[in-house]
C-alpha positions as CSV (number, residue, x, y, z in Angstrom):
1,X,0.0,0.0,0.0
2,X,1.4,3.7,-0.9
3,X,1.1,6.6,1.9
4,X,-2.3,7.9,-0.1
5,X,-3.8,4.8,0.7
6,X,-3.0,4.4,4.0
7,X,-4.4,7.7,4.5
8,X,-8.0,7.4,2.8
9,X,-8.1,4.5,5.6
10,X,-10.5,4.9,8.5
11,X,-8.8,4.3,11.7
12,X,-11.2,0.9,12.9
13,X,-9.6,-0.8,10.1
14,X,-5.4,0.1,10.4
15,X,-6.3,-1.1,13.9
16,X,-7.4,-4.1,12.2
17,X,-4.4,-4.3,10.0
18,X,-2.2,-3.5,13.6
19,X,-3.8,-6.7,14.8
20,X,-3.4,-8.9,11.7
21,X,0.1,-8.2,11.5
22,X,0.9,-9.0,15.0
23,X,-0.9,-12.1,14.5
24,X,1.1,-13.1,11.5
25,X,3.9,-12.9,12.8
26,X,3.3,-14.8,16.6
27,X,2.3,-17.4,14.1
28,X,5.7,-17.0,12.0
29,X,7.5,-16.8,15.5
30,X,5.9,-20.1,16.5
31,X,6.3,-22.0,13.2
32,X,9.9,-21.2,13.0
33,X,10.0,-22.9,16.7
34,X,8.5,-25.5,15.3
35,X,10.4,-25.8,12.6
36,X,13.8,-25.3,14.5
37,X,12.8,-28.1,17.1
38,X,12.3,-30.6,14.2
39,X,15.8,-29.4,12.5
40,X,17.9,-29.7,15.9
41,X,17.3,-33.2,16.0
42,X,17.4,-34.5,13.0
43,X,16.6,-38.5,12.6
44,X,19.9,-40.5,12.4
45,X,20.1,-43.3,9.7
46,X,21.5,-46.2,9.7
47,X,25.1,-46.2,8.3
48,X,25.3,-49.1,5.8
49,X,28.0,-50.9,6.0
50,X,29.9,-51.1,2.3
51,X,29.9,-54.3,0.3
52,X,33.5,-55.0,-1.1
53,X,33.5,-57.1,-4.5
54,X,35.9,-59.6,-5.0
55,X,37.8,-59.6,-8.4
56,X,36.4,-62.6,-9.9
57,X,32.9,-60.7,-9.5
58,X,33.7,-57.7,-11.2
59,X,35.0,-60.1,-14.4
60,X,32.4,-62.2,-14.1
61,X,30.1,-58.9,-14.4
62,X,32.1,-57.1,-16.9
63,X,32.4,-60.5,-19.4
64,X,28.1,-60.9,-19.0
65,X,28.0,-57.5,-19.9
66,X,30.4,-57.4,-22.4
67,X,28.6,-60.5,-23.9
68,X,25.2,-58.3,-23.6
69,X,26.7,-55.6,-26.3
70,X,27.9,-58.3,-28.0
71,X,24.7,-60.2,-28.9
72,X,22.7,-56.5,-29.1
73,X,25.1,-55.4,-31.6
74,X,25.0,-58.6,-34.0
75,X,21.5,-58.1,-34.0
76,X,21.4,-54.6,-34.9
77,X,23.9,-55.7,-38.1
């Protein structure tokens, strides 16, 4: 709102706007609470613990895969 506006106002209702804007922001107030209670303590997960391949898997994976291309690209010829 520009100054004009503010001025063509009666006074019953920038006592209402007063109000509403103190409400707003007790409500921001309390949601950022809220949201800085959930945010302190956040919910841990549970660390994985990491699967090591052995060699032989790899190859055996790489040669499937390797065989994979192989048979899609005779077909494509």
């Amino acid at each position: 709102m520009n100054t004009n506006e503010l001025l063509n106002l009666s006074v019953a209702k920038l006592k209402r706007m007063v109000a509403l804007k103190g409400q707003i922001e007790r409500l921001q107030s309390r949601l950022e609470s809220l949201a800085g209670k959930a945010s302190a303590a956040p919910a841990a997960k549970p660390v994985r613990k990491r699967r090591k391949m052995s060699a032989a898997a790899r190859r055996k994976i790489s040669l499937a895969q390797k065989a994979r291309w192989a048979k899609s690209k005779a077909k494509s010829k």
